[in-house]
Each structure stands twice: as structure tokens, then as C-alpha cells.
C-alpha positions as CSV (number, residue, x, y, z in Angstrom):
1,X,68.0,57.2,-2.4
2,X,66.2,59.5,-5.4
3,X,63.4,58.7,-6.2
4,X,64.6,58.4,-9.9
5,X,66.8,55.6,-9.1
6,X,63.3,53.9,-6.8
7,X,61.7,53.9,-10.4
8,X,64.2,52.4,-12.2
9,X,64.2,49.0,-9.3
10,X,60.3,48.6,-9.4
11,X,60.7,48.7,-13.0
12,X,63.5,45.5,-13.0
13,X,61.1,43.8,-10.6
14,X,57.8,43.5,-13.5
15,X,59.5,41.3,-15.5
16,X,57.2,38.5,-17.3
17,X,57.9,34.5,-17.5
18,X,60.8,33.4,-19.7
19,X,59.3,31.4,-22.7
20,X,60.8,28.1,-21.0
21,X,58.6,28.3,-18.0
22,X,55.2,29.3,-20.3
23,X,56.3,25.8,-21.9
24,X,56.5,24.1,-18.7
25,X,53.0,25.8,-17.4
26,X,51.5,24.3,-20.7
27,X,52.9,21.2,-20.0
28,X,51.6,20.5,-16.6
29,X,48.6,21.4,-17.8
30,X,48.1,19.6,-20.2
31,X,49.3,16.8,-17.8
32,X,46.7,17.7,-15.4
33,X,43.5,18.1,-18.0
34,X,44.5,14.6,-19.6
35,X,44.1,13.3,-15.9
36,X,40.6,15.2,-15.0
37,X,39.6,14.0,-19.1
38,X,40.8,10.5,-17.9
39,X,39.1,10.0,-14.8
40,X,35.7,11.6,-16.0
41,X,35.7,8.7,-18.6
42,X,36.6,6.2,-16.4
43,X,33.8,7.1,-13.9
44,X,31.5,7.3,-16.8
45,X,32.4,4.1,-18.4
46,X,32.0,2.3,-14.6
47,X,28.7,4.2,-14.2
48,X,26.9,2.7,-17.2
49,X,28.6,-0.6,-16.1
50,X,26.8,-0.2,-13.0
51,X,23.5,0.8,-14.4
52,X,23.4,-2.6,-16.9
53,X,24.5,-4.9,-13.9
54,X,21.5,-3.1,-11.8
55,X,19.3,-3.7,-14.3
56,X,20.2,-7.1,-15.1
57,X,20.0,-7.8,-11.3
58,X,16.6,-6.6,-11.5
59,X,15.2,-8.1,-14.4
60,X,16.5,-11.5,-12.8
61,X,15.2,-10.9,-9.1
62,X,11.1,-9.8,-11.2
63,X,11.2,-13.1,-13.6
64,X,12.6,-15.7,-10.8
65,X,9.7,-14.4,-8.2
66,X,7.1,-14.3,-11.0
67,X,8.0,-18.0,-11.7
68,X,8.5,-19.0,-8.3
69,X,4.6,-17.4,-7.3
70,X,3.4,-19.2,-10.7
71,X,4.7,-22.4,-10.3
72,X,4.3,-23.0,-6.4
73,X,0.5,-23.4,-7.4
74,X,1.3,-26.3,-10.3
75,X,-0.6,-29.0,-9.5
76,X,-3.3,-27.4,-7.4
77,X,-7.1,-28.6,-7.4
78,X,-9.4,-27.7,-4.7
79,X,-13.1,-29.9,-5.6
80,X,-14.3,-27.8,-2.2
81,X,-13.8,-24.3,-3.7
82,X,-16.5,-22.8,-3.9
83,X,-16.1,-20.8,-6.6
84,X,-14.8,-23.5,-8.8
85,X,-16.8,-23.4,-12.1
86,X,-18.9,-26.9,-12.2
87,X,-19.4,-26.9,-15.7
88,X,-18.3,-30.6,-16.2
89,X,-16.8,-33.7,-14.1
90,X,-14.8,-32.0,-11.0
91,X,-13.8,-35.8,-10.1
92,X,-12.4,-36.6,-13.1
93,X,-10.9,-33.3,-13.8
94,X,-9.1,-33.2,-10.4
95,X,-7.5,-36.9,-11.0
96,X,-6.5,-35.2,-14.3
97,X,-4.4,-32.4,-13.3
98,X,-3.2,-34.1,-9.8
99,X,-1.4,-36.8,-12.5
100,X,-0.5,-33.8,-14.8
101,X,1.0,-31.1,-13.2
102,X,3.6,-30.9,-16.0
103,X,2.2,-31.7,-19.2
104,X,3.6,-33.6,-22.5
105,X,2.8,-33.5,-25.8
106,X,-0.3,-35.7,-27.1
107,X,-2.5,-35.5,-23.5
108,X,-4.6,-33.2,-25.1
109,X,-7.0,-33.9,-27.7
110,X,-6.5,-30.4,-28.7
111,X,-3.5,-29.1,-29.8
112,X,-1.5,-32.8,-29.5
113,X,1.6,-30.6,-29.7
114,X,1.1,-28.8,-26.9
115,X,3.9,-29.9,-23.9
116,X,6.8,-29.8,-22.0
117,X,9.6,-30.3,-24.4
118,X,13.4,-30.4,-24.0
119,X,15.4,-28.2,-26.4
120,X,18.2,-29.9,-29.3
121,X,21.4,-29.2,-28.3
122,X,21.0,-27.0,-26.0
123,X,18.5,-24.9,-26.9
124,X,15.5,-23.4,-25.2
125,X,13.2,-25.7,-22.9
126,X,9.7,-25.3,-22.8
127,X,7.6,-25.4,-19.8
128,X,3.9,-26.2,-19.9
129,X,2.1,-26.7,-16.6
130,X,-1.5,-27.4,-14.8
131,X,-3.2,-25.5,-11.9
132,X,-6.5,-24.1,-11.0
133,X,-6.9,-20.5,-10.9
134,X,-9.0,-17.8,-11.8
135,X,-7.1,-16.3,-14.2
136,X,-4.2,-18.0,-16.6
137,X,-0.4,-16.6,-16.4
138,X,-1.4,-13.6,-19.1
139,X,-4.3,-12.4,-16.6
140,X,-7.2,-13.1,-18.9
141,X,-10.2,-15.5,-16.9
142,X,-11.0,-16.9,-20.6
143,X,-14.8,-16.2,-20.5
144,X,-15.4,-17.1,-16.9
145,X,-17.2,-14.9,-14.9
146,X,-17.0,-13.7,-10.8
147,X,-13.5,-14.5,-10.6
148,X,-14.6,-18.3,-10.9
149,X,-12.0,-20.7,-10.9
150,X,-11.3,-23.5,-13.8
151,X,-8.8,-25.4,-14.8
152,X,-6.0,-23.5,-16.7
153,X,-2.3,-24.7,-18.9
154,X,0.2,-22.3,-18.7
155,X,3.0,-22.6,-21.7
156,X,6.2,-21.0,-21.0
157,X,8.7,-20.6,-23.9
158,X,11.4,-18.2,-25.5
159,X,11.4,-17.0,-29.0
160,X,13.1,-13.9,-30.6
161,X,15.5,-13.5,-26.9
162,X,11.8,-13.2,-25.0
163,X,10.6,-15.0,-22.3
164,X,6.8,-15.2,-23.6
165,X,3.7,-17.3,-21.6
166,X,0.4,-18.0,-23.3
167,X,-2.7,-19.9,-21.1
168,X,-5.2,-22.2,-22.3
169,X,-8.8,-23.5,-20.6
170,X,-7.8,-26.9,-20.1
171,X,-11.0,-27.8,-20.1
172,X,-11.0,-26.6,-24.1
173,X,-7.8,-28.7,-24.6
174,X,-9.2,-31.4,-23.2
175,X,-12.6,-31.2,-25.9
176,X,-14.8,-30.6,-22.9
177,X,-16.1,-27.4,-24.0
178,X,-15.4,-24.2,-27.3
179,X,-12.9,-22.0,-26.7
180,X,-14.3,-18.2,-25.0
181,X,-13.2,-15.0,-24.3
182,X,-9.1,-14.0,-25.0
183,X,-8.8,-17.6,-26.4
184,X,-7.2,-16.2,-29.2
185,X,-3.9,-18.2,-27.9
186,X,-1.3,-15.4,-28.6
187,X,1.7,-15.0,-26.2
188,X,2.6,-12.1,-24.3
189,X,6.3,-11.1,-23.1
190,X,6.9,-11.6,-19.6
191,X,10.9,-10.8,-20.3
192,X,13.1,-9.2,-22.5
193,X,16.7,-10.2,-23.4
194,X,16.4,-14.4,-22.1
195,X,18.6,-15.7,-24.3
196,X,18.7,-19.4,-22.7
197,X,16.1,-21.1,-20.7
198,X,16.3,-24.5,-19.2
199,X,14.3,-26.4,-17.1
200,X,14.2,-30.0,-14.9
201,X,12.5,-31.8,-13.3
202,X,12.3,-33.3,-9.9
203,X,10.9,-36.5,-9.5
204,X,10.1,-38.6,-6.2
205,X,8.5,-42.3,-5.0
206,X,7.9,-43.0,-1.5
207,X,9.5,-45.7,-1.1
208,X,12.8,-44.0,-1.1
209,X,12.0,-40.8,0.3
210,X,10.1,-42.5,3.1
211,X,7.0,-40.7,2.7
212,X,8.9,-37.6,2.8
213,X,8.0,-36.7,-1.1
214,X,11.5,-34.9,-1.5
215,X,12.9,-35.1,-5.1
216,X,15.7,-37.7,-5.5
217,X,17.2,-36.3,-9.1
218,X,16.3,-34.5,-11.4
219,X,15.6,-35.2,-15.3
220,X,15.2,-33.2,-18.2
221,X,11.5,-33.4,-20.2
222,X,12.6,-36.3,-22.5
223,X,12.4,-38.8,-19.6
224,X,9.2,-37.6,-17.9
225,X,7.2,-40.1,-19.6
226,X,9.6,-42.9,-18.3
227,X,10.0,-41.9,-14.6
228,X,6.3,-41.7,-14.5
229,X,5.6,-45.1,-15.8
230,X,8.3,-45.9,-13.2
231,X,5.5,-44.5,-10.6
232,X,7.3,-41.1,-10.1
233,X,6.3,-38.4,-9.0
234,X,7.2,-34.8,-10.4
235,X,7.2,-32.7,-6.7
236,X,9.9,-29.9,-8.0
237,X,11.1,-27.6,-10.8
238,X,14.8,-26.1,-11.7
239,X,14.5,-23.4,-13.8
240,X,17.9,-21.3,-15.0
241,X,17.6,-18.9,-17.6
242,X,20.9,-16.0,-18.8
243,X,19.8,-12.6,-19.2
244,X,21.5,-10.3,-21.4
245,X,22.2,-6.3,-20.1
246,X,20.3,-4.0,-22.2
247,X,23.2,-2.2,-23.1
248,X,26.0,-1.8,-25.2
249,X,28.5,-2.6,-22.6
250,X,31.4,-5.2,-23.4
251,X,33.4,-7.4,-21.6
252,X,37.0,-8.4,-22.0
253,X,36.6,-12.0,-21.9
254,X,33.1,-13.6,-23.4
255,X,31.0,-15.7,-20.6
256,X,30.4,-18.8,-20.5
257,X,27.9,-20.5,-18.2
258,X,27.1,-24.2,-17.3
259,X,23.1,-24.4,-16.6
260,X,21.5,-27.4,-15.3
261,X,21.8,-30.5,-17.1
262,X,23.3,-29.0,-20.3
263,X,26.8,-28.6,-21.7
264,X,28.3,-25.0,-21.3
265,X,26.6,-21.9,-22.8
266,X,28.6,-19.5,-24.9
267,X,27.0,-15.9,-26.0
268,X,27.2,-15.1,-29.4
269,X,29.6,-11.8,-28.1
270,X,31.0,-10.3,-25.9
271,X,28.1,-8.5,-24.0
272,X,27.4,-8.6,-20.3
273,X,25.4,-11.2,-19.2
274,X,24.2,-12.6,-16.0
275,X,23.1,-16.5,-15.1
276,X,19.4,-17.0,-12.6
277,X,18.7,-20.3,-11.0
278,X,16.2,-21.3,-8.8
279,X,14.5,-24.3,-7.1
280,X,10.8,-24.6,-6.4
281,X,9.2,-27.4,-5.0
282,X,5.9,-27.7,-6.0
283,X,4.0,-28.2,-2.7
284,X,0.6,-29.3,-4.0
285,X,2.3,-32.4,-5.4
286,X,4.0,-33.7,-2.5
287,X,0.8,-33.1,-0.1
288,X,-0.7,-34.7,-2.8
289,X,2.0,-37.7,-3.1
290,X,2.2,-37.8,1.1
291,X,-1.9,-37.9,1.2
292,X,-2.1,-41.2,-0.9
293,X,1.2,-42.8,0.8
């Protein structure tokens, strides 16, 4: 064969794509970006999902332990320690707070208000409790000195979607002695995003536990006053509380959640939001209530 003619065949062979398949390469292309575009969002709409429910998870797991540590020492009062500050009656301060672990409004002559109170319809408890420590649930020792011990009211309570504590010298409540050091009384956030807190309360006699101090129900703060003029015996807490995600993410359905005692919960929206229960028994009051059976 010439080699004219060889030209003329590797010529034919160079032809381009027909405008048809062009349009069909587009096509699948754009096929195949709107799936890669696709997935990317997907994977980042499921990773911020999982970053709010980690968090969430977190912020539940820190506040239950911190109230579990707090309140397994409700009730305590050693008259032995020896770094117990003996400023004033020791007897009559231990009967106090071994009948006071949880306290109610007007104990006190200072600050009458001051107590365990159930929320209206459904709103936000408050916890206030009794314990000896060196220190009150903010981490100030309110003028003592040497890491003495005293008597100290913790006040639990939400306002503005925070979990907030403030501690007292009970011994200033009671009008034993002036308030010192940070007695200014202002609350500090132990939580962000609570928006619902509830608490009970479990109450116990031994003549149906046997000696055995184990809560038989569990009431809400409005009938403290009665079960204890029944000779109960608060020896356990319930505390539930829901925690929003601090996040814009969204769920398709809004939550609802059913916690303790009250009717169901609804959110305001439709953000993610997580529910936290826990039991604690408080162990100085059934040693207590099992020592004078």
C-alpha cells in the first residue's frame, strides 16, 4: 500500500466525539458530582449530629456525678472530727442537720424563704440540702480557716436554662453567728442548657422496712412536711433534669419526656434534647435512721 493512501486511513481514525455523546459525558457527570455533593452533605449533617449528641452525653454524664458526689454526703455530721470548727453547740447543731438533711422554707431564721420547693405546673424544682464540709458546693470555705469543717446549705436551682448552686454557713442561717468571707450569696453555673429539673424524695420508717432504712415511695417537696410529721425519714433523692444540645441541630419530630412525678415535658422546638435520671441514696441518713432503730 502507498504510503499516501496510509495517510489518508490514520487520518479517518482521529475523529472527535459526536455532540450526542459530549451530552451524555455531561450528563453522567453531573449525575456523579450531585452524588459525591450529596453524600458530603449527608456525612456532614450526621457529623455535627454526632458532635451535639456527644456533647449532650457529656454534659449529662459531669452534672449527674457532680450531684451524685454532692449529695451522697447530705446529711453528714461527724461531732468527732477534728477539724470541725467549735464555734457554737456541736450537740445541738448535729441533731439539727441529722433531722434536716433536706431543708424547707421557714427553718431558718434567716432567709425564711430559703427551702426545698416544688415547681407550679411543672416547672423547675429546687433542691436545698444540709451536710458538713469544708467547703460549700461553689468551693468557697466562707471565712473558715485550715480547711475547718462547719455546717454548710447547698441551694440547687435553675434560672435562665442554667443549672446554678449557691452555699450558705448554716450556722449564719440559723442566727448563730454574721455572715464572712464569699457570703455575698450569688449563684454560680454548674450547667448550661437544663431546661427542666425535678426532684423527689424518698422517704422511709422502720417499721416497714424492718430496720433496713430503704425508701418505700417517693414524694415530691410539698409533702415533706407531712411524711415527716408521719415520723419519716427522707434516706434517698431522684433527680431528672433534660439537657438541650448546644447546637442548631433539629429533629423531625419534637420530644417529649415523662420525668418523675410530673406530667409529660414538651420543648418549646424542635431541638435535640436528651433526658438524665439518677437515684442516690443518701447513706448518712439511713446509718443514721438504722443507728436509732
Amino acid at each position: 500500500m502507498s504510503p499516501f493512501i496510509n495517510r489518508n486511513i490514520n487520518k479517518s481514525r482521529q475523529n472527535g466525539f459526536t455532540l450526542i455523546e459530549i451530552m451524555i459525558s455531561m450528563a453522567l457527570g453531573l449525575v456523579i458530582a450531585g452524588a459525591v455533593i450529596q453524600i458530603m452533605v449527608s456525612n456532614s449533617v450526621t457529623e455535627k449530629l454526632n458532635r451535639a449528641l456527644a456533647s449532650t452525653q457529656e454534659s449529662g454524664r459531669f452534672i449527674i456525678n457532680r450531684l451524685r458526689s454532692e449529695m451522697l454526703m447530705v446529711g453528714l455530721y461527724d461531732q468527732m472530727d477534728p477539724k470541725l470548727n467549735l464555734d457554737v453547740d456541736v450537740v445541738k447543731e448535729n441533731n439539727f442537720v441529722r433531722n434536716h438533711p433536706v431543708i424547707l422554707p421557714n427553718q431558718f431564721a434567716v432567709r425564711t424563704d430559703l427551702g426545698s420547693k416544688q415547681g407550679a405546673s411543672g416547672s423547675n424544682d429546687t433542691l436545698v440540702v444540709s451536710l458538713q464540709s469544708k467547703m460549700d458546693c461553689r468551693g468557697y470555705a466562707l471565712g473558715y480557716e485550715n480547711e475547718e469543717t462547719f455546717y454548710v446549705v447547698n441551694e440547687y436551682f435553675v434560672a435562665d436554662n442554667k443549672l446554678k448552686c449557691r452555699g450558705f454557713d448554716g450556722r449564719y442561717l440559723r442566727g448563730e453567728k454574721a455572715a464572712e468571707g464569699h457570703n455575698s450569696h450569688k449563684s454560680i453555673t454548674i450547667l448550661d442548657d437544663v431546661v427542666n429539673f425535678q426532684v423527689t424524695y424518698g422517704v422511709t420508717d422502720l417499721a416497714s422496712t424492718f430496720g433496713s432504712a430503704i425508701p418505700t415511695r417517693f414524694i415530691a417537696a410539698d409533702d415533706i412536711q407531712n411524711a415527716l410529721d408521719n415520723g419519716k425519714t427522707i434516706v434517698a433523692l431522684r433527680i431528672a433534669l433534660v439537657v438541650k444540645a448546644d447546637s442548631d441541630i433539629t429533629v423531625d419530630k419534637k420530644p417529649f419526656f415523662r420525668l418523675l412525678n410530673e406530667d409529660t415535658y414538651e420543648p418549646s422546638d424542635n431541638g435535640l434534647y436528651k433526658l438524665f435520671e439518677t437515684t442516690i441514696t443518701l447513706r448518712n441518713m439511713k446509718n443514721f435512721v438504722r443507728s436509732n432503730a
